[in-house]
N, C-alpha and C positions, 0 to 999 in steps of 0.2 A: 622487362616488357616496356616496349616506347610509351610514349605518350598516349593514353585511350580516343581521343578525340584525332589526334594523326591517326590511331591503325585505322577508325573510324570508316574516316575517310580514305584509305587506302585500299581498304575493303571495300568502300563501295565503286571505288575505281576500278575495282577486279584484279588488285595486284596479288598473284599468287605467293611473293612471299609472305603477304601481309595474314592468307590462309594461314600457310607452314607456323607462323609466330601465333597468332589465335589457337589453331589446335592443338602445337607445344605448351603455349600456357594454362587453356583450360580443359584439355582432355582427360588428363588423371584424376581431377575434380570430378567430371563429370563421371566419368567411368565408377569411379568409386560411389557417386550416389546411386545409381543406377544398377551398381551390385546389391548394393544395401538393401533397396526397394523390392528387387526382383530375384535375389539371391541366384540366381541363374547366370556364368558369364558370356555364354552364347546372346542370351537376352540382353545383358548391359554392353554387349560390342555392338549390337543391332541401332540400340537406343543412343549409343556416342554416334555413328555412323547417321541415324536420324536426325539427332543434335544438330549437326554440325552441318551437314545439308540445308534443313531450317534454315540457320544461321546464314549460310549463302546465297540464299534463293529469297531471304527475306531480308536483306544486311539493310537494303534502302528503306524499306518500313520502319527501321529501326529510330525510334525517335529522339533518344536522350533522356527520358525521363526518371531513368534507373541508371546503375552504373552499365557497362556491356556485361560484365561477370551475371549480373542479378539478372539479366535478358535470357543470357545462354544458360542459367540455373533453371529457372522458369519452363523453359521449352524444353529442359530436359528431364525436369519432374514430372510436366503433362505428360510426355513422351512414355514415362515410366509407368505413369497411371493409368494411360490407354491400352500398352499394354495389361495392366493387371488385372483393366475392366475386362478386358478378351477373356482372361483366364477365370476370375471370376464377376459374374454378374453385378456387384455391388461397392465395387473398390471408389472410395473418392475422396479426393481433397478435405470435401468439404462433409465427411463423414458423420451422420445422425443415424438415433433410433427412430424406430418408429413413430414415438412422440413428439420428436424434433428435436430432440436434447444428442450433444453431444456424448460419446461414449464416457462410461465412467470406468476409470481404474480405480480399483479397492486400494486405498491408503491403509500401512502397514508399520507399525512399530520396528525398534529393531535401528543397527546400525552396519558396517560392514568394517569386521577386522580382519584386514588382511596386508600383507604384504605388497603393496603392488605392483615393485618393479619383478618380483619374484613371479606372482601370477602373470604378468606379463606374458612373461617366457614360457610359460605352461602352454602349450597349445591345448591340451584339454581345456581351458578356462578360455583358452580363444572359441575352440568350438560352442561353448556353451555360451558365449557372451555372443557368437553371430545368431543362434537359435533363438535365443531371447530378444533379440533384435527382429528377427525374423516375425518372432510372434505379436510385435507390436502393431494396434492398429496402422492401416497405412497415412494417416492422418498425422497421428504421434510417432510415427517415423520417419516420415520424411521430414518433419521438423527435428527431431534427434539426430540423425544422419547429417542433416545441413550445417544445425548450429555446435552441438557438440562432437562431431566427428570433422568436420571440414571445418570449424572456428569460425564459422560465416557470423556475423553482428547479428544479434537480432532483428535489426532494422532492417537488413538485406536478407533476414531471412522472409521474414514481412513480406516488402516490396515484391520477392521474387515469388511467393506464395497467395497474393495478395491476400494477404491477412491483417490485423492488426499485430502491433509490437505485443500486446496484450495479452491478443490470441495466441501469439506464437510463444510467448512464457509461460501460460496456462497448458500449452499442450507440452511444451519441453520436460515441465514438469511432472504432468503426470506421464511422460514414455519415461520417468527417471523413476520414479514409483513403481511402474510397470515391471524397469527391468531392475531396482531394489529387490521386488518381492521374488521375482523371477531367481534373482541370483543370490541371495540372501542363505539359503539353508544350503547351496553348495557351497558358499565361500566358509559359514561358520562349520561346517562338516570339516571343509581342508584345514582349516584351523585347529581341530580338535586332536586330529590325526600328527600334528611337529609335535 
C-alpha cells in the first residue's frame, strides 16, 4: 500500500484508483469484523458496502487524527452495531447493566489442553469457536474480533472504538474468559476421547 498521507490525498482528489487500492487493502478486514459481529454474510457485504461509501462521501472530513485503517474500523464497527441495534433493541458499544456497571463474565478455573494446530483443522471446533464468539457480548466482541482476530494494537483498537487502552484490555480480557469457559469442557472432552 503507498504512502497513507499520498492515498489520502488521492482520495480526496476523487482519484478512482486511489478507491480500487483502499478497498483492496482494507475490505477483507473489514468484511471479517463485520461477519464476526453480525454472524450473517448477507449483513457483513451490506456493512463493507456502507463502509466504504462513508469512507467516500466523507474522505474530506477526514482529519488525521487516527491512522486511515482506525477511521475505516470505526465506521465499520458503528455500522455493525446499528445494524445490531435494528435487530435487537439494546446492542451497544458502550454496553451497561442496569446499574451502570459494565457486564460481568464469571471467571473460571481450569486451563486448555489441546492440540492446536490439530483443532485447527477440526471444523467442528471451528464451529463452536464462531458460536462462542457469537455469544459474546457485543462490547467484548468487537474488541476480540479487532484485537485478537485481526492483530489490530490495542491502541488502535482504542482509538477506533474510542475507548481507553484500559478499557480495551479489560474487555479483551474478559471476551477471553468468556470464551475460556465457553470452550473449556469441549476442548477437555476432545482430549479425553485420543
Amino acid at each position: 500500500m503507498p504512502d497513507e498521507a499520498a492515498l489520502v490525498q488521492r482520495l480526496r482528489q476523487g482519484d478512482p484508483q486511489a478507491y480500487r487500492e483502499l478497498v483492496d487493502a482494507y475490505s477483507p478486514r473489514v468484511y471479517r469484523l463485520a461477519l464476526g459481529m453480525l454472524g450473517d454474510p448477507a449483513e457483513a457485504e451490506d456493512v463493507l458496502q456502507e463502509t466504504f461509501l462513508s469512507v467516500y462521501r466523507n474522505i474530506g472530513g477526514f482529519r488525521g487524527d487516527s491512522g486511515l485503517g482506525t477511521w475505516i474500523y470505526r465506521i465499520a464497527a458503528n455500522a455493525s452495531l446499528m445494524r445490531l441495534r435494528r435487530h435487537k433493541d439494546a446492542a451497544s458499544l458502550d454496553e451497561t447493566t442496569e446499574d451502570g456497571a459494565e457486564p460481568k463474565v464469571a471467571p473460571s478455573g481450569g486451563f486448555w489442553f489441546w492440540d492446536p494446530e490439530a483443532a485447527a483443522l477440526s471444523g467442528e471446533v471451528r464451529r463452536v469457536m464462531t458460536e462462542a464468539i457469537a455469544a459474546l457480548p457485543e462490547a467484548l466482541r468487537i474488541v476480540f474480533l479487532m484485537r485478537d482476530v485481526e492483530d489490530m494494537p490495542a491502541a488502535e483498537v482504542a482509538d477506533a472504538l474510542g475507548l481507553t487502552v484500559a478499557a480495551v484490555k479489560s474487555r479483551l480480557h474478559r471476551a477471553r474468559m468468556f470464551l475460556r469457559d465457553r470452550l473449556y469442557p469441549y476442548l477437555v472432552a476432545g482430549e479425553e476421547t485420543r
